[in-house]
C-alpha positions, 0 to 999 in steps of 0.5 A: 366557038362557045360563048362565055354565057353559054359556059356560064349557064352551062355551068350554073346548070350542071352543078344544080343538076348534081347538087339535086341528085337529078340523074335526067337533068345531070345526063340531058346536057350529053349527047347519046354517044359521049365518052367519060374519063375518071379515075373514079370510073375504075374504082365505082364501075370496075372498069379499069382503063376509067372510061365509059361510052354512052349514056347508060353505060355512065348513067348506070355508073353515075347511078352508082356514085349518087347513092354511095354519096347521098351528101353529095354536093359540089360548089363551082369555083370558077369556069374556064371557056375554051374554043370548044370546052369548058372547064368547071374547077369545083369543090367536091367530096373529096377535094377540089376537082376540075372537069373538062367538058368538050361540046358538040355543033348543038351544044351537048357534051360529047367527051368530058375528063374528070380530074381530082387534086391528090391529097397533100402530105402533112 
C-alpha cells in the first residue's frame, strides 16, 4: 500500500520536475518499462491509439511537448491516494487535468493515464 506522505512527496516532486522543464527529474520517477496513456500522445507523437512504451519512447515524446510549451506550468489541486496509484488533479495549460499514477514494489510509475477536462460550451 502507498502512504499518504509517499503520494505527497511524490506529488510536490513531479510538479517541480515539470514546473523545471527537468526532463531527468520528470523520468526518474518511472520504471524503464512504464506505459503512457494520453489523448495528447496521439496529437504530439503521432501515434494514434495515445499509448507510449518505455522511457524513451515517452521521453522523446515529453521532449516534444516541453519545447512546443516553453510557458509550461502546472499548479497541483489536490492528491488522491489509492491502494496502489496516485492521483494528481492539477491546472495545466489547457485546463484542469487529472493523472493517474499506478506504482511498482519499489516505488516507480510502471502505467500512468492522463486526463484532460473538455472545454465547456458557452
Amino acid at each position: 500500500m502507498l502512504t499518504p506522505a509517499l503520494a505527497d512527496q511524490f506529488a510536490a516532486a513531479w510538479i517541480a520536475a515539470w514546473n523545471a522543464h527537468d526532463l531527468d527529474a520528470i523520468l526518474a520517477h518511472y520504471a524503464e518499462d512504464f506505459v503512457m496513456s494520453s489523448p495528447r500522445i496521439a496529437v504530439i507523437a503521432g501515434e494514434p491509439s495515445g499509448t507510449l512504451h518505455g522511457k524513451a519512447a515517452i521521453g522523446a515524446y515529453w521532449r516534444k511537448a516541453l519545447a512546443a510549451t516553453p510557458a509550461l506550468r502546472f499548479e497541483l489541486i489536490t492528491t488522491l491516494l489509492g491502494a496502489d496509484s496516485v492521483t494528481l488533479y492539477y491546472r495545466g495549460p489547457r485546463g484542469l487535468a487529472a493523472e493517474v499514477f499506478f506504482f511498482d514494489a519499489d516505488h516507480k510509475v510502471i502505467r500512468a493515464a492522463a486526463h484532460y477536462a473538455r472545454p465547456t460550451a458557452g
